[in-house]
C-alpha positions as CSV (number, residue, x, y, z in Angstrom):
1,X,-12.7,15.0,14.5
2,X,-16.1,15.0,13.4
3,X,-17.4,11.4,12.6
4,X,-18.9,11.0,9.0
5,X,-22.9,11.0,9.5
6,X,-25.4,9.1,7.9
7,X,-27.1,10.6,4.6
8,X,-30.3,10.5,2.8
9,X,-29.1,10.9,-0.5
10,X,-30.9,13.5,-2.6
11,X,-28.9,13.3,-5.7
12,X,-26.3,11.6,-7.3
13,X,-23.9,14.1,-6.7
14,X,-24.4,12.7,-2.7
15,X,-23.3,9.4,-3.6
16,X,-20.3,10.5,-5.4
17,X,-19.3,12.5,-2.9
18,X,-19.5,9.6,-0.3
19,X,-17.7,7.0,-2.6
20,X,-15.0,9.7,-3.2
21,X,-14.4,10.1,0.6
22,X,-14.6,7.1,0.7
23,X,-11.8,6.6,-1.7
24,X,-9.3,9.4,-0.7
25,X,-9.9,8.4,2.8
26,X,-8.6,4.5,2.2
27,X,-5.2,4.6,3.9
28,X,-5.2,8.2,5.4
29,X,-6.4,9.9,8.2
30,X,-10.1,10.8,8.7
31,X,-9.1,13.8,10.4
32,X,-6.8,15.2,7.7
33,X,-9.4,14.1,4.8
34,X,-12.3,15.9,6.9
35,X,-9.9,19.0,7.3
36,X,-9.6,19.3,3.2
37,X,-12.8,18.1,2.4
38,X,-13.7,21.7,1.4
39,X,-11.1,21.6,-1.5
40,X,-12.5,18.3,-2.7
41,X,-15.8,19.6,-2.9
42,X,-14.7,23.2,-4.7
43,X,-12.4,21.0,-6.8
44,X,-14.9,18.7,-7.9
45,X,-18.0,21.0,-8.6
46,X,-19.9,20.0,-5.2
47,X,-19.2,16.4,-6.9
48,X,-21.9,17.0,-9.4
49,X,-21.7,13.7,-11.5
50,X,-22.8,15.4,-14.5
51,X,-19.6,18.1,-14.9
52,X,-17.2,15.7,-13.3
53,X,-17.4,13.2,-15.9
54,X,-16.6,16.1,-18.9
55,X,-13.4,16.4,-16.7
56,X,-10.0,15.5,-18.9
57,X,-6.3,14.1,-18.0
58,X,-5.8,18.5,-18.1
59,X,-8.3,19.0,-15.6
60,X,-7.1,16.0,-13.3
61,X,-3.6,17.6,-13.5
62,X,-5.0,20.9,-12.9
63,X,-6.8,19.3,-9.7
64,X,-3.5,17.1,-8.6
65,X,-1.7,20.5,-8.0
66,X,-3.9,22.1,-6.3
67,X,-2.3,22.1,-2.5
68,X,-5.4,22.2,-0.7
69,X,-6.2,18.2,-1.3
70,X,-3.9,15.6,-1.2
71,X,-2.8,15.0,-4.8
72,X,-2.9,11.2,-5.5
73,X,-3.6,11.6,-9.0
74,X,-4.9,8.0,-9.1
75,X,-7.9,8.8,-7.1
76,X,-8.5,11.7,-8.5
77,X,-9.2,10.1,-11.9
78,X,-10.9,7.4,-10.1
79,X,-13.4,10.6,-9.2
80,X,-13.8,10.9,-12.5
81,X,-14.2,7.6,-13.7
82,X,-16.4,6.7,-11.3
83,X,-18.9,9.7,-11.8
84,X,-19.2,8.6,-15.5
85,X,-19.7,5.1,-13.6
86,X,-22.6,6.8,-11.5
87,X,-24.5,8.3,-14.6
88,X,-23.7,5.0,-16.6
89,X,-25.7,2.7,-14.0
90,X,-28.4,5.9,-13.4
91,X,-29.3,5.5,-17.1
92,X,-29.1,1.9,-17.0
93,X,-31.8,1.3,-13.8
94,X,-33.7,4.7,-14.0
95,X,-32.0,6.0,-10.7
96,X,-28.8,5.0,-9.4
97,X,-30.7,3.9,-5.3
98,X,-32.3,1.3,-8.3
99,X,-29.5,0.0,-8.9
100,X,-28.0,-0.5,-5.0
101,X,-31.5,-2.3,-4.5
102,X,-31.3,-4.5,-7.4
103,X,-29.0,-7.2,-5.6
104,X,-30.1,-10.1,-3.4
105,X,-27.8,-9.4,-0.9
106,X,-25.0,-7.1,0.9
107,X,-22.1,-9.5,-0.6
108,X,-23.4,-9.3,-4.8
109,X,-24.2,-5.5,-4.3
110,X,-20.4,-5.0,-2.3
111,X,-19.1,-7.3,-5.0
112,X,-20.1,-5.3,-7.9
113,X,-19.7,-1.9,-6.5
114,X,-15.6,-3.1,-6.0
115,X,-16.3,-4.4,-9.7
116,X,-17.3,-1.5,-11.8
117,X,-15.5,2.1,-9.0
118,X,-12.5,2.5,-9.5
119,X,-10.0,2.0,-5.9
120,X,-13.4,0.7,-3.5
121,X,-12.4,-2.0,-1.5
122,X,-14.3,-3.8,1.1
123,X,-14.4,-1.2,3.6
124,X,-14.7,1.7,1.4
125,X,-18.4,-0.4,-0.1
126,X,-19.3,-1.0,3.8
127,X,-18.8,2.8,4.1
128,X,-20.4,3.9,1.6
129,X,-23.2,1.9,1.4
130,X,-23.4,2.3,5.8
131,X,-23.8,6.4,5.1
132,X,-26.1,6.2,1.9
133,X,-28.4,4.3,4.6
134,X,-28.6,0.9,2.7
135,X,-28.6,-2.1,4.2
136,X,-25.5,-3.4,5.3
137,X,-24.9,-6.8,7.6
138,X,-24.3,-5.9,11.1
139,X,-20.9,-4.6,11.7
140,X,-19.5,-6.8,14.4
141,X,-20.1,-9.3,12.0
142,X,-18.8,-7.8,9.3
143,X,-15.7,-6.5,11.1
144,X,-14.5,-10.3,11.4
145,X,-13.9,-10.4,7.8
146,X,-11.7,-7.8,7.2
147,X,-8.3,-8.0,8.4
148,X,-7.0,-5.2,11.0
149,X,-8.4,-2.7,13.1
150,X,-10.8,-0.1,11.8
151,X,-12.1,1.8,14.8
152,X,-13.1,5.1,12.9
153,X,-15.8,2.7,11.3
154,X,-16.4,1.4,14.6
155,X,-17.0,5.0,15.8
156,X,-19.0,5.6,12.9
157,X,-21.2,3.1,12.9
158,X,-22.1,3.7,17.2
159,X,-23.1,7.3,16.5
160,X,-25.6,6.0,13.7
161,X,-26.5,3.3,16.1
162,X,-26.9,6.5,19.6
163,X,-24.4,4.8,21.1
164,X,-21.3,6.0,23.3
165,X,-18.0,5.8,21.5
166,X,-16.2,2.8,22.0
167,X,-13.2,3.3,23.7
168,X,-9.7,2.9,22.4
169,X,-8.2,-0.6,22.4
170,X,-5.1,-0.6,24.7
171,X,-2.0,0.6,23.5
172,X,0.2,-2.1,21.7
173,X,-3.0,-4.3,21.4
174,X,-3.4,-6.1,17.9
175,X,-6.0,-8.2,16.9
176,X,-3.9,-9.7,14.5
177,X,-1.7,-11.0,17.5
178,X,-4.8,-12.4,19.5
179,X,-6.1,-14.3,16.6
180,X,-2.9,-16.1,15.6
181,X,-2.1,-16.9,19.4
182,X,-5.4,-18.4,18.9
183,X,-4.6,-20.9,16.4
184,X,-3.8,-24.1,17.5
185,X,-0.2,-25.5,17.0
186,X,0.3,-27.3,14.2
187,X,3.6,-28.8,16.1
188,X,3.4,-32.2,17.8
């Protein structure tokens, strides 16, 4: 599987289309998101902001049938909404980059990205905002805050960085289990 790369955004219709594979990603594999990412992009114009806000509940049905993609018909109108979020916050600041600079910090920006795009979660802003080449807080720090494993960041984030790939954690190993063997008893 190729790993996502890092982008120097020349329009808006780049950072829709790394907040919508973002989006469709969340849950799935990379792989199999990478493998029908040429649908997506016929499907939604080259994610041109501009024609994918006009689209209506018709042409989201039209789009959740189409059996190249996967057809969660949520996130395909949260494609939608959030391109007529993009232009929205582009009008509003003079150029959408304006607006992911107008935040004193990693946490506000994150916060209000989750706020105002529809199905971006914490990992889906880090991703996002990590490939659009903002700054983002160093991601063995951030990885501590979010529950569970997430090593097709981690890969991610070592090719940006020249690094090897990290390798695999061993079969059957959870971090979830390390950290609660961790705690101290609460028992007497």
């Amino acid at each position: 599987m190729a790993i996502p790369r890092q982008i120097e955004p020349q329009s808006l219709a780049d950072y829709l289309a790394v907040i919508s594979r973002a989006i469709f990603q969340a849950g799935l594999s990379w792989a199999l998101i990478e493998s029908k990412w040429p649908a997506y992009e016929r499907l939604f114009c080259g994610f041109d902001p501009k024609i994918v806000a006009t689209f209506d509940d018709h042409d989201i049905d039209v789009i959740a049938t189409d059996p190249g993609i996967v057809r969660t018909r949520k996130k395909i109108a949260a494609t939608v909404e959030n391109a007529r979020t993009l232009l929205a916050l582009e009008r509003e600041h003079g150029a959408f980059a304006d607006y992911l600079r107008s935040f004193d910090s990693y946490e506000a920006l994150s916060a209000d990205l989750r706020r105002r795009f529809k199905f971006l979660g914490e990992l889906g802003a880090y991703y996002f905002l990590f490939r659009v080449k903002e700054p983002v807080p160093p991601f063995e720090e951030w990885e501590k805050t979010i529950p569970g494993e997430h090593p097709r960041m981690r890969e991610m984030v070592a090719v940006a960085r020249g690094e090897p790939l990290p390798s695999p954690p061993p079969r059957g190993f959870s971090r979830r289990r390390k950290r609660s063997a961790e705690r101290p008893s609460t028992a007497e």
